[in-house]
C-alpha positions in Angstrom: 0.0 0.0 0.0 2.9 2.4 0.9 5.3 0.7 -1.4 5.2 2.5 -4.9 6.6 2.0 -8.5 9.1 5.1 -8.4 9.4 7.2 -5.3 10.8 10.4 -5.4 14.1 12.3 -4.0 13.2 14.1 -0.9 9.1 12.7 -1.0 7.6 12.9 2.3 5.7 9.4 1.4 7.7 7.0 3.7 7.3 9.2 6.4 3.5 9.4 5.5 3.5 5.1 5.5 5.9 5.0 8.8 2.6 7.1 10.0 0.2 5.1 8.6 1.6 1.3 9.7 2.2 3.4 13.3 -1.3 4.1 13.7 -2.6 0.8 12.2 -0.5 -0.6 15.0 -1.3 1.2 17.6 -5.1 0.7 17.0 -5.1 -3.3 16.4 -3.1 -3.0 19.9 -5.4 -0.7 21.7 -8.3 -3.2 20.7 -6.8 -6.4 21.7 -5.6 -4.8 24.7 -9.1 -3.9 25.4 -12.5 -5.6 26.9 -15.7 -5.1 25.2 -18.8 -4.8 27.3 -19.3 -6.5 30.9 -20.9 -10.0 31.5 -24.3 -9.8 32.6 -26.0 -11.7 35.3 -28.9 -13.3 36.2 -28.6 -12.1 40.0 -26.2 -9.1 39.5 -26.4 -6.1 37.6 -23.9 -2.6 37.3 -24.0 0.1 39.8 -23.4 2.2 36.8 -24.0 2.5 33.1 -22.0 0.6 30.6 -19.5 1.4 28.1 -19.2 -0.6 24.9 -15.2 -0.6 25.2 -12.5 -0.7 28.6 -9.0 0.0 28.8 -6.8 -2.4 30.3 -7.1 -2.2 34.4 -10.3 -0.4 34.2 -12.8 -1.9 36.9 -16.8 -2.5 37.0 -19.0 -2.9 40.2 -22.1 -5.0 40.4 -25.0 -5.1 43.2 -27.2 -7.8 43.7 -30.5 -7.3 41.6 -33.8 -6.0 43.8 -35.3 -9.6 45.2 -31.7 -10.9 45.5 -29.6 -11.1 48.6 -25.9 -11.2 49.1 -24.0 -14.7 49.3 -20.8 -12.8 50.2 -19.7 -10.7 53.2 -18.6 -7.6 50.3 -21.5 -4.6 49.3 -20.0 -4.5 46.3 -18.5 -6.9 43.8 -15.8 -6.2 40.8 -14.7 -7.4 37.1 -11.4 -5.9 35.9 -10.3 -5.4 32.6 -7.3 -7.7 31.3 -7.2 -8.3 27.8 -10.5 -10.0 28.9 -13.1 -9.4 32.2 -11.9 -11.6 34.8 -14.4 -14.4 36.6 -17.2 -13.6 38.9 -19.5 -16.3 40.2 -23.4 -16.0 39.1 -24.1 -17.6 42.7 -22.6 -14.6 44.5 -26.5 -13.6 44.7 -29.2 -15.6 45.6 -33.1 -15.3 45.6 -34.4 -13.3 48.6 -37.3 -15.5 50.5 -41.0 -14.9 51.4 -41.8 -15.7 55.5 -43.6 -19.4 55.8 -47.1 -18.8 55.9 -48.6 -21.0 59.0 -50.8 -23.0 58.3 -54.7 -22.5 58.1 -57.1 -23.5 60.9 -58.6 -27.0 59.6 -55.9 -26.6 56.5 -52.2 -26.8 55.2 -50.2 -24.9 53.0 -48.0 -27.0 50.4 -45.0 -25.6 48.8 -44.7 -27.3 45.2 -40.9 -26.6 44.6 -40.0 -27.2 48.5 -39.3 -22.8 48.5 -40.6 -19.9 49.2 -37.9 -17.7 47.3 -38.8 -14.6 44.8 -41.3 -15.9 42.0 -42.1 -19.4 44.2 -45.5 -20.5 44.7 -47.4 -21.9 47.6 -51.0 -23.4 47.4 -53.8 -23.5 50.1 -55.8 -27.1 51.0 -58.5 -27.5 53.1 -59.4 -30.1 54.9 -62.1 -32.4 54.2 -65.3 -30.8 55.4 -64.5 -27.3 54.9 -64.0 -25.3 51.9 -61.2 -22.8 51.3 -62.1 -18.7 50.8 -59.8 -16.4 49.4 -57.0 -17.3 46.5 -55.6 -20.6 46.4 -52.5 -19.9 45.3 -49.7 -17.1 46.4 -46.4 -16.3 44.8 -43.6 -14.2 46.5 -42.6 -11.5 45.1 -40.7 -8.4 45.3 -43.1 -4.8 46.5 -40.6 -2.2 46.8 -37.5 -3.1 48.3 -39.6 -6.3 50.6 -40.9 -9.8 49.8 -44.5 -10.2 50.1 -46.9 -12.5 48.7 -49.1 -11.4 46.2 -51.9 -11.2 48.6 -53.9 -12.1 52.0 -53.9 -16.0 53.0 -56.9 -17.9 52.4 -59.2 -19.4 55.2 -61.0 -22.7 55.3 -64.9 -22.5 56.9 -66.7 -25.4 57.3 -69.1 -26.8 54.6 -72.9 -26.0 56.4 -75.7 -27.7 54.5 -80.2 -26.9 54.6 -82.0 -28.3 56.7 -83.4 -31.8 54.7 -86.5 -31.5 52.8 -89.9 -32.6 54.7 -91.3 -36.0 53.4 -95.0 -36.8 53.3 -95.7 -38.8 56.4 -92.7 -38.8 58.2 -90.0 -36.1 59.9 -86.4 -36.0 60.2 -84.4 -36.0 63.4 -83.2 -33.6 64.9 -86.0 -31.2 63.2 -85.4 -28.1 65.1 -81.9 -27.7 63.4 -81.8 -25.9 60.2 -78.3 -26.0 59.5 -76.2 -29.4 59.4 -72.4 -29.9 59.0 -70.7 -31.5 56.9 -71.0 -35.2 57.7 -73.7 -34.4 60.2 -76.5 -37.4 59.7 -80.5 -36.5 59.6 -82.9 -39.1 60.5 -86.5 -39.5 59.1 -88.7 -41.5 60.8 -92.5 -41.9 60.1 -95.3 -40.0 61.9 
């Protein structure tokens, strides 16, 4: 490219290609000697915003995401720049939990995955007899910067039945109730 049929006496024009190959040098060095954009994490993200190119020795900090909690005793964690970002465990944030909801008078909670961490589910079952009111099934989640449920637990009541209908010739015992429980026999007898 710099290299010519004839050159001329005094030319300036392998000065102009020592130039040229100098800064073709020194920007194939600059880029190899530099990292592109930071990893990103499930569980982590920047503290700041993010460049597309670093220098060599330049430093990043990530936080734990909202709903994640620190595995590690540092606020902070870094990346450095050499040539290439150097290693930072995904697991050096982990999901944030929900409390255990107790369990509801003549009812259980069961907790499909075995947690209540951020996005986990938990599901409401009543006992037999009763019937459950309110939503059957919560999932923790992040409101602000706490973990709540996505709403109020459920209660079981009791499943009530009418009073049995009268029969021609004959009552049912005992006939001054009008409400039976669940399970709760009525006798008819004739008159």
């Amino acid at each position: 490219m710099c290299a010519g049929p004839t050159q001329h006496r005094g030319s300036l024009f392998p000065f102009q290609c020592f130039l040229l190959g100098a800064l073709v040098f020194l920007l194939s060095a600059t880029s190899s000697e530099a990292c592109g954009e930071p990893p990103k994490f499930e569980t982590m993200q920047l503290t700041g915003q993010s460049k597309p190119l670093y220098e060599v020795g330049e430093q990043v900090h990530y936080e734990c995401k909202p709903g994640y909690k620190r595995n590690l005793f540092r606020h902070f964690f870094y990346l450095w720049c050499r040539q290439q970002w150097s290693s930072l465990s995904n697991y050096a944030c982990s999901k944030k939990s929900c409390q255990v909801h107790p369990n509801p008078i003549h009812g259980k909670v069961a907790v499909p995955n075995g947690s209540v961490e951020l996005d986990s589910k938990v599901e409401f079952v009543c006992n037999e007899g009763f019937y459950l009111v309110g939503t059957k099934v919560l999932q923790c989640q992040l409101q602000g910067s706490n973990m709540s449920w996505s709403g109020d637990p459920p209660r079981c009541e009791k499943i009530l039945c009418k009073a049995p209908p009268q029969i021609k010739n004959g009552k049912y015992t005992p006939e001054e109730k009008e409400v039976f429980e669940y399970s709760e026999v009525a006798t008819y007898t004739l008159r």
